[in-house]
N, C-alpha and C positions, 0 to 999 in steps of 0.2 A: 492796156487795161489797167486800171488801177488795180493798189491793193485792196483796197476792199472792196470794189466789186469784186476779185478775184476770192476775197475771204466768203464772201454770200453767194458766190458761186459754190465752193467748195462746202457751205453748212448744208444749201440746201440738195445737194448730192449724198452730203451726208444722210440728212432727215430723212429721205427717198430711201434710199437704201438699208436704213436700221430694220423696220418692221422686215425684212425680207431672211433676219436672224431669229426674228422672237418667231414662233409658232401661232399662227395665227388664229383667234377668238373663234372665228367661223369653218376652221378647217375642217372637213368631214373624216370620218373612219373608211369610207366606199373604195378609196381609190383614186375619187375622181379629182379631177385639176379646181381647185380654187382659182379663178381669176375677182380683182378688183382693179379698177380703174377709177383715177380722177383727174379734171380737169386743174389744174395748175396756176397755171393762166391763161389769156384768150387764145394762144396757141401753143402750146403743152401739155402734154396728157404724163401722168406719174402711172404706170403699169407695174402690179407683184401677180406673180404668180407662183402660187404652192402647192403644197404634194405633186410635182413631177414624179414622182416614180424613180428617177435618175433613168427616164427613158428619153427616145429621141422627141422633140417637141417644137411646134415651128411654129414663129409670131411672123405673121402677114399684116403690109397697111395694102390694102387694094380699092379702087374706085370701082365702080359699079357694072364696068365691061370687062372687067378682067385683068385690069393694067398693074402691076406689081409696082409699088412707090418703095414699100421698105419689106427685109424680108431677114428674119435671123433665127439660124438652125442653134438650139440650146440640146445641147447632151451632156450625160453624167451629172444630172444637179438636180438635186430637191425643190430647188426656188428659185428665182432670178424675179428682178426687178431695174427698171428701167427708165429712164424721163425720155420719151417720144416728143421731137419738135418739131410740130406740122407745120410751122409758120412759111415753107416754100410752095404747100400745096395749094393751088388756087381753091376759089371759094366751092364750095357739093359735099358732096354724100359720100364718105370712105366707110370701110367696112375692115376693122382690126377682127384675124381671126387666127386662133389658136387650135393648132391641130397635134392631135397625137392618134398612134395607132387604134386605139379602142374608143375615139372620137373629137368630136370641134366644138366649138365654141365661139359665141364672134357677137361683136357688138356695131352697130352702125352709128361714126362721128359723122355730125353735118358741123363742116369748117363754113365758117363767115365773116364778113368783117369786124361784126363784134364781137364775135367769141366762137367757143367751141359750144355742141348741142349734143351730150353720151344716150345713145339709148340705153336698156337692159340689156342684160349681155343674154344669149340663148344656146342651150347646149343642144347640139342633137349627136346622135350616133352612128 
């Protein structure tokens, strides 16, 4: 790997990760988890998510039977943010969902060969 792919690797890790310091425009007084997600490029998703609580909190990628692709337990932290690289997952319908004890959140990605397709994200409890 060159250096400078490895340099525009390292900015855009960067840039991904800043906003996950600043206090976010949209975050609520309730409680509840702010999630925002965007597509990146045709296969990478940039994921923050705010006000955790510093409780236990679990990011799922799953397909539409039930099948677990990616799965990562976050405790102790107010925020976390992540660059998600689908590009191994064949082409359909995943389903990124965030769960905490007083409830979830989850958005449905359709992966395809020309890009990624985010829905809304929808909280229930």
């Amino acid at each position: 790997m060159s250096i400078l792919k490895k340099l525009g690797a390292a900015l855009l890790l960067a840039a991904i990760s800043l906003p996950m310091w600043a206090a976010p425009a949209t975050a609520n007084a309730t409680g509840e988890i702010t999630i925002k997600t965007k597509a990146v490029d045709s296969k990478s998703i940039a994921i923050y998510l705010y006000n955790l609580d510093k409780e236990k909190t679990t990011l799922q990628v799953r397909d539409r039977h039930g099948n677990v692709y990616f799965q990562k337990r976050i405790n102790h932290h107010n925020g976390f943010s992540m660059l998600l690289d689908l590009e191994q997952l064949p082409a359909g319908s995943y389903i990124i969902q965030v769960n905490r004890k007083d409830g979830a959140s989850s958005q449905v990605v359709r992966v395809m060969e020309e890009g990624l397709l985010l829905s809304q994200i929808v909280e229930k409890e």
